[in-house]
C-alpha positions as CSV (number, residue, x, y, z in Angstrom):
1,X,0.1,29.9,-10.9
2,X,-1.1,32.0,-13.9
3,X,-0.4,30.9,-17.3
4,X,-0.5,33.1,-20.2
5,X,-1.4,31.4,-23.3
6,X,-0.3,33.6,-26.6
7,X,-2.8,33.5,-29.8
8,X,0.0,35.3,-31.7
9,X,-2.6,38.3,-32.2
10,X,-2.2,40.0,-28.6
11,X,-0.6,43.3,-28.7
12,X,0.1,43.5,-24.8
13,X,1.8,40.3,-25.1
14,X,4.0,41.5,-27.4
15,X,5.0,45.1,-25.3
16,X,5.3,42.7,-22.5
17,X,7.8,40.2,-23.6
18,X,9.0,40.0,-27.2
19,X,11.6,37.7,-26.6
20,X,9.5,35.1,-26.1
21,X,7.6,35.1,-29.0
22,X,10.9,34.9,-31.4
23,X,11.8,31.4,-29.8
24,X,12.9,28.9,-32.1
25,X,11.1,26.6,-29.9
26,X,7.9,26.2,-27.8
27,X,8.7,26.5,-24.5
28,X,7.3,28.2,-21.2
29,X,8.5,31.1,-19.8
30,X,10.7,31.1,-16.4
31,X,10.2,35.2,-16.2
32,X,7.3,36.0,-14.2
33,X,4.7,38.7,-15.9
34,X,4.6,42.2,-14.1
35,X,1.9,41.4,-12.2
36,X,2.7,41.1,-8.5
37,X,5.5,38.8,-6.6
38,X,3.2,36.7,-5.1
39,X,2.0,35.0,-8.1
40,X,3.7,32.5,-10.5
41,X,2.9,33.9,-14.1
42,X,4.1,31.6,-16.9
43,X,3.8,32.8,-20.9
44,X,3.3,30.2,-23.0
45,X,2.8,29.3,-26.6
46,X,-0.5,28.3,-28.3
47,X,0.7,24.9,-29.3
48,X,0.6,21.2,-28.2
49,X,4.1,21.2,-27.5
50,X,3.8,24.1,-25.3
51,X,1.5,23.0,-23.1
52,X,3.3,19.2,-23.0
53,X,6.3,21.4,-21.5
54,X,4.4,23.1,-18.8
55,X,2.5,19.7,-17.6
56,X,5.8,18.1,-17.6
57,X,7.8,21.3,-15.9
58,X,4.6,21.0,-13.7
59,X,4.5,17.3,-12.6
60,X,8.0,17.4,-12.5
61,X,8.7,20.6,-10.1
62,X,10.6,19.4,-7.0
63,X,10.0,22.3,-5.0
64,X,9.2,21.1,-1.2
65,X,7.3,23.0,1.6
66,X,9.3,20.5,3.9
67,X,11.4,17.7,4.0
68,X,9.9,14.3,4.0
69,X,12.4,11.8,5.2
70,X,15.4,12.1,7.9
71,X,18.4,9.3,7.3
72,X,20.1,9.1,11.2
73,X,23.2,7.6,11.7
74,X,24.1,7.6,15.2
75,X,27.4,8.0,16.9
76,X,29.5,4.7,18.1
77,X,29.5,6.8,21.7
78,X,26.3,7.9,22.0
79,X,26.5,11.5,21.5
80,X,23.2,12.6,20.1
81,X,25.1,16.2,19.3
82,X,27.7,14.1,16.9
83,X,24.9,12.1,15.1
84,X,24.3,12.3,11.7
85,X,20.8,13.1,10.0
86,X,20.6,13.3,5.9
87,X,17.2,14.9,5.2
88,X,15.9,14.0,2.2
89,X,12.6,14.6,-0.2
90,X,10.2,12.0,-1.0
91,X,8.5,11.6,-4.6
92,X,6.2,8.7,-5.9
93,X,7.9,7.1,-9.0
94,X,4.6,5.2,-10.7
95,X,0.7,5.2,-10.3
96,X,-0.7,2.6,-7.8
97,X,-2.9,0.0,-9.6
98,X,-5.2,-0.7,-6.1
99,X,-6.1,2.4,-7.4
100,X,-7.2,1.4,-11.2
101,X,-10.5,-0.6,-12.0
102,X,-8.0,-3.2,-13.3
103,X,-5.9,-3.7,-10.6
104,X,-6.1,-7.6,-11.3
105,X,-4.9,-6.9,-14.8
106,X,-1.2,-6.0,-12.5
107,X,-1.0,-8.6,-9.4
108,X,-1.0,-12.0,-9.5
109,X,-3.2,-13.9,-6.2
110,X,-3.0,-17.3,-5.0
111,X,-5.5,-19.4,-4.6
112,X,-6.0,-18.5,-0.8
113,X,-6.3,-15.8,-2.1
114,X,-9.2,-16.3,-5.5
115,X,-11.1,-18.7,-3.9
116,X,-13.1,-19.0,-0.6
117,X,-11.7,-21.7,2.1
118,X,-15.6,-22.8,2.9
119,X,-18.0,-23.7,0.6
120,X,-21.7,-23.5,1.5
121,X,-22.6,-26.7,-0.3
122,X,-21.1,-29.3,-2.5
123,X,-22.5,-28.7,-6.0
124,X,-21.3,-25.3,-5.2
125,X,-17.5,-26.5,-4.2
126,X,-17.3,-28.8,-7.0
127,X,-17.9,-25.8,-9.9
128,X,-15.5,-23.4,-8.6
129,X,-11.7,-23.1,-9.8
130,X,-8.9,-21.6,-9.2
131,X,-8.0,-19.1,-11.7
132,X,-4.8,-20.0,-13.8
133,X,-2.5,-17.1,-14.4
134,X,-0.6,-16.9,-17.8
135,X,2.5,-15.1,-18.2
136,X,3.8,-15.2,-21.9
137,X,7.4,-14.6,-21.9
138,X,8.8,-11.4,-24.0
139,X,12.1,-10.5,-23.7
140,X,15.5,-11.7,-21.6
141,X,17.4,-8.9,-19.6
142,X,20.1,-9.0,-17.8
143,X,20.1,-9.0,-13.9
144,X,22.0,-6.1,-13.1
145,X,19.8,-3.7,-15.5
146,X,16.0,-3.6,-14.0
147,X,16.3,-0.8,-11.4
148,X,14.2,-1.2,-8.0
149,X,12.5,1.9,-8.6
150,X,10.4,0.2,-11.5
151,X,9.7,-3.0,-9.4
152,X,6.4,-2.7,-7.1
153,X,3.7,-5.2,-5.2
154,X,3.7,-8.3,-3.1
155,X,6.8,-10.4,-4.1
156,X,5.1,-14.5,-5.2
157,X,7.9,-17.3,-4.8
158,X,7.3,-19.9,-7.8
159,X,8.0,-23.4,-7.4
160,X,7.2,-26.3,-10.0
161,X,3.6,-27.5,-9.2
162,X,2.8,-30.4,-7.0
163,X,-0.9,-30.5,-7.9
164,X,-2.5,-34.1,-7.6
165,X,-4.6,-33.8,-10.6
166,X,-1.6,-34.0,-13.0
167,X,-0.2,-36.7,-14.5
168,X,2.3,-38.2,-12.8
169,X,5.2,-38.5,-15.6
170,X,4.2,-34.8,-16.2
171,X,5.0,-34.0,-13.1
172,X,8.4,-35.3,-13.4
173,X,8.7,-33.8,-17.2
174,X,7.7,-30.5,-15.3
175,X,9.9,-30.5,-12.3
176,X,13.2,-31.2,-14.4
177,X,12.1,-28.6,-16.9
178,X,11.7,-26.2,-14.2
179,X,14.9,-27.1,-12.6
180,X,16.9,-26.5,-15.8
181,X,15.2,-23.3,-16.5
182,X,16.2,-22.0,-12.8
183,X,19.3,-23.1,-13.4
184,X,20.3,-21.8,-17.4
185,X,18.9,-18.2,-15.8
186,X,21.1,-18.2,-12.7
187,X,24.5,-19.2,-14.6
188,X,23.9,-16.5,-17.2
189,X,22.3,-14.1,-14.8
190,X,19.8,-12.8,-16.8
191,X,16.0,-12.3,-15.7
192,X,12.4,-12.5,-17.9
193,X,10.1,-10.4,-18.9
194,X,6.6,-11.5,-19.6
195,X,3.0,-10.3,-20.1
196,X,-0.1,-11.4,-18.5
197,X,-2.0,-13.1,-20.8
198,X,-6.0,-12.2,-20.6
199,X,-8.5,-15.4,-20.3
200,X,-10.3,-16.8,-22.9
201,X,-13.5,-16.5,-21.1
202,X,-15.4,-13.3,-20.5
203,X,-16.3,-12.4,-17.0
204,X,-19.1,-10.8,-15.1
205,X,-18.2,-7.1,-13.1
206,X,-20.7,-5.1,-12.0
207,X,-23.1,-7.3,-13.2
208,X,-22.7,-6.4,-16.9
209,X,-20.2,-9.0,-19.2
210,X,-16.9,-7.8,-19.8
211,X,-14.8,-8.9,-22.8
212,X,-11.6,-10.1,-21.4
213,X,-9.9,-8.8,-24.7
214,X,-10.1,-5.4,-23.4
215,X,-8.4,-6.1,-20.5
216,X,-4.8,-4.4,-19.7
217,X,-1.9,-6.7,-20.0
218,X,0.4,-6.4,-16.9
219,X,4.1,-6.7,-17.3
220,X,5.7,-9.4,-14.5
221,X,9.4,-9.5,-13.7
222,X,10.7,-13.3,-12.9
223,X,14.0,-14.1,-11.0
224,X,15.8,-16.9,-10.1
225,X,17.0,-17.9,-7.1
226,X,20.1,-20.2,-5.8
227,X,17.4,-22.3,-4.0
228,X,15.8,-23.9,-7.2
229,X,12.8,-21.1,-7.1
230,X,12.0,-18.4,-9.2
231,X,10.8,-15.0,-8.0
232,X,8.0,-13.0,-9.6
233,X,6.8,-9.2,-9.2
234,X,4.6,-6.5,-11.0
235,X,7.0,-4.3,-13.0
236,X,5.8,-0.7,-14.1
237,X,4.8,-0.3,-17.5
238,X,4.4,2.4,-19.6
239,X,1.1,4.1,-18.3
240,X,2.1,3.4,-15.0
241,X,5.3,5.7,-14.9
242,X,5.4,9.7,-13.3
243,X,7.3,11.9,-14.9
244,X,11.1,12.5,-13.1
245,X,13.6,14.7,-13.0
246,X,16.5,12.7,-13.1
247,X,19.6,14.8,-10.7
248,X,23.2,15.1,-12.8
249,X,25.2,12.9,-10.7
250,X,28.4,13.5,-11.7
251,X,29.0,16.5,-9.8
252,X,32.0,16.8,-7.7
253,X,31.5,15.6,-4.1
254,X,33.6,18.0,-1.4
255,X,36.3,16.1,0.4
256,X,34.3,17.2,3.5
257,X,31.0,15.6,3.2
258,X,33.3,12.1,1.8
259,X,35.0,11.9,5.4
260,X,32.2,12.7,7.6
261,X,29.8,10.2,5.7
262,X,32.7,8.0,5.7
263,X,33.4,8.0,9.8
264,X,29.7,7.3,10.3
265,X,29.8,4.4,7.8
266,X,32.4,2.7,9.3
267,X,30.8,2.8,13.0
268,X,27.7,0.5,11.8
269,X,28.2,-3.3,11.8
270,X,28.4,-5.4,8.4
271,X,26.3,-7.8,8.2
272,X,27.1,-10.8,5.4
273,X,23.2,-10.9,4.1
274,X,20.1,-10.2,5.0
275,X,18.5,-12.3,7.6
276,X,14.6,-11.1,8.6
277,X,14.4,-13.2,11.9
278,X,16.9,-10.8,13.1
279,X,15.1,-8.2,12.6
280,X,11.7,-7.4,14.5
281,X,8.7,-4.7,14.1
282,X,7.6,-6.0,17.2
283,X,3.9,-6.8,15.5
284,X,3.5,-10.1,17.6
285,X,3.4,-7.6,21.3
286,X,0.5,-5.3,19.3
287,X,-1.4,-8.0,18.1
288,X,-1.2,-9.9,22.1
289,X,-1.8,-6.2,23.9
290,X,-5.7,-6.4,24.8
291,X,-6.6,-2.9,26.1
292,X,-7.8,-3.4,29.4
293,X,-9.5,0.3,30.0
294,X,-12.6,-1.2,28.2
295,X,-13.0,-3.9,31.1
296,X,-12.5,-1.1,33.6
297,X,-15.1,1.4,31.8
298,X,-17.9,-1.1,32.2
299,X,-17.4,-1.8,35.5
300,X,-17.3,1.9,36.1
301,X,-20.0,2.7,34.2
302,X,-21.8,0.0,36.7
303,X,-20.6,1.6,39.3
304,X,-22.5,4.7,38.5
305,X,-25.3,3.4,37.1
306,X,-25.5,1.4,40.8
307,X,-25.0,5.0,42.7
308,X,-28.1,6.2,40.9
309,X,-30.9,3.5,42.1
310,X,-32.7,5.0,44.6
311,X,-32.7,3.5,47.4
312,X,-35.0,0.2,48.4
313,X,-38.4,0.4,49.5
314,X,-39.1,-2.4,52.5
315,X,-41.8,-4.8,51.4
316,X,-44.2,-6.2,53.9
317,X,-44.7,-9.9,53.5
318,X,-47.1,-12.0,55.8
319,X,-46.3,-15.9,55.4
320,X,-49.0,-17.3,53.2
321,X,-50.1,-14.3,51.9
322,X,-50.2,-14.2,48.3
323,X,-47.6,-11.7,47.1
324,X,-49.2,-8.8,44.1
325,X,-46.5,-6.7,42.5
326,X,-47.9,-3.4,41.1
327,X,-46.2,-1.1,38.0
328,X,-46.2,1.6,40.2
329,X,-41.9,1.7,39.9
330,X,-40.5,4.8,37.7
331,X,-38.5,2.5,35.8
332,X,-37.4,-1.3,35.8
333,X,-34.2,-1.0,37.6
334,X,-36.2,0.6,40.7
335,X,-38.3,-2.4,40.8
336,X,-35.4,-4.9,39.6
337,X,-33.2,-3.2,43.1
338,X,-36.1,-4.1,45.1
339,X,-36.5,-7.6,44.0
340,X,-32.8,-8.2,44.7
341,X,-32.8,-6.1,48.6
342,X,-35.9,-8.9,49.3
343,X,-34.6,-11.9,48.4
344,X,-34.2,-13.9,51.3
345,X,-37.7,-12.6,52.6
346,X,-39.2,-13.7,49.3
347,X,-37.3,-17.5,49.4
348,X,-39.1,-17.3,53.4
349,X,-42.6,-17.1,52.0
350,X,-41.8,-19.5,49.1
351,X,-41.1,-22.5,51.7
């Protein structure tokens, strides 16, 4: 791609394209410069809001060398030539935080997690702790308006604590509270919004002190459940988000494609819910399957280190003769091959 940037003082730009310079408003040129067909010239105006326009066209161009993601719906018969296959493009909707110095700013960890499950002494056990996550709550949505897209990370079920070192009738305080917070959410189907609030202490990175204020503030999404448990995941934030070109969806479909997506449809069972012991990735065989060509390569290599011993020298041993063994082997297998061909005369002369 060439981009042409007009300083509103270039004559060839002006014998070139004049229409482009009488826009009303910044924006970059679709017609290509005469130039040669094989590059992508784009004219553009000297201004911020040109070159937001042409980053954003840029980021957003859905232009694909190859499709990225087949959808197969196989025929109730069989027939691999009457099987269905959707092929589709694939674009990432938000920046991934594993990849930001901050990604604990955006996830929230366990303990099993934070902390390490042996401790090396116990001075050193009793002055760790498990960090204590804080989630200040913002704003009330309803359920069916957060879309999936925006949603991202490991999902965390929350239950009301059980910890021994709280008080007992806060425990109970806690647990009813937590009960009638599940249960207020889930009759008015709404979900929370909340930020993560930094600590109060500042913490050593990189052996330098950070100050917790500058920390980013991740945004968490918290569901309930029918169970009594709440849900919570990382939601994307602003600085998070990649620009998209949202499709016009309410284009007229042909009655063509409706029946053939239809028949295939109606050939695939309905299942009531989702149940994942159903389903299996078969990760349990991998993890049992011990490669046994490793086994087999030593013993070969054995094999071949045995074929190239030369072969064993006969030793003379008189009976009471003391026995003098001399370096005058090429190497210590040669010697250690002889020692194990003479064995039984050598256990002979030690009785």
């Amino acid at each position: 791609m060439v981009v042409s940037v007009n300083d509103g003082n270039n004559e060839n730009y002006n014998s070139v394209n004049t229409s482009q310079t009488s826009s009303t408003s910044p924006t970059i040129s679709t017609d290509p410069l005469p130039i040669t067909g094989l590059i992508d010239a784009q004219i553009l105006d000297n201004d911020p809001l040109g070159f937001h326009n042409l980053f954003y066209w840029w980021l957003t161009n859905d232009s694909s060398d190859s499709e990225h993601l087949h959808i197969v719906f196989s025929s109730a018969q069989g027939d691999i030539d009457e099987s269905l296959s959707i092929k589709c493009d694939l674009y990432e909707r938000l920046l991934s935080p594993t990849q930001l110095p901050f990604i604990e700013s955006y996830t929230l960890h366990p303990d099993s997690a934070s902390c390490k499950s042996v401790f090396p002494s116990t001075s050193k056990a009793t002055g760790m702790t498990v960090p204590i996550h804080k989630i200040k709550i913002t704003n009330l949505l309803p359920t069916t308006s957060v879309c999936e897209s925006l949603v991202f990370g490991m999902p965390m079920i929350v239950q009301a604590t059980t910890c021994w070192k709280v008080d007992w009738d806060e425990l109970d305080k806690n647990q009813n509270n937590f009960k009638a917070l599940c249960h207020l959410l889930l009759t008015k189907d709404l979900v929370m919004l909340g930020k993560l609030q930094p600590e109060t202490n500042s913490k050593q990175k990189g052996g330098k002190q950070q100050d917790s204020l500058l920390l980013p503030r991740g945004t968490f999404l918290i569901l309930p459940a029918p169970n009594g448990t709440l849900l919570v995941k990382s939601i994307a934030v602003r600085e998070l988000i990649l620009p998209f070109r949202e499709r016009q969806s309410d284009e007229e479909i042909p009655e063509k494609s409706l029946n053939i997506v239809q028949t295939f449809l109606s050939q695939i069972d309905m299942s009531p819910l989702y149940n994942p012991l159903l389903q299996d990735s078969g990760l349990f065989e991998c993890l049992k399957y011990k490669p046994k060509p490793t086994n087999c390569s030593n013993r070969q290599h054995k094999r071949q280190s045995n074929k190239s011993w030369p072969s064993p020298v006969p030793v003379k041993v008189t009976p009471g003769e003391p026995i003098t063994l001399t370096s005058g082997y090429s190497n210590q297998s040669d010697f250690n091959n002889i020692l194990l061909s003479r064995r039984s005369t050598f256990l002979t002369h030690l009785e």
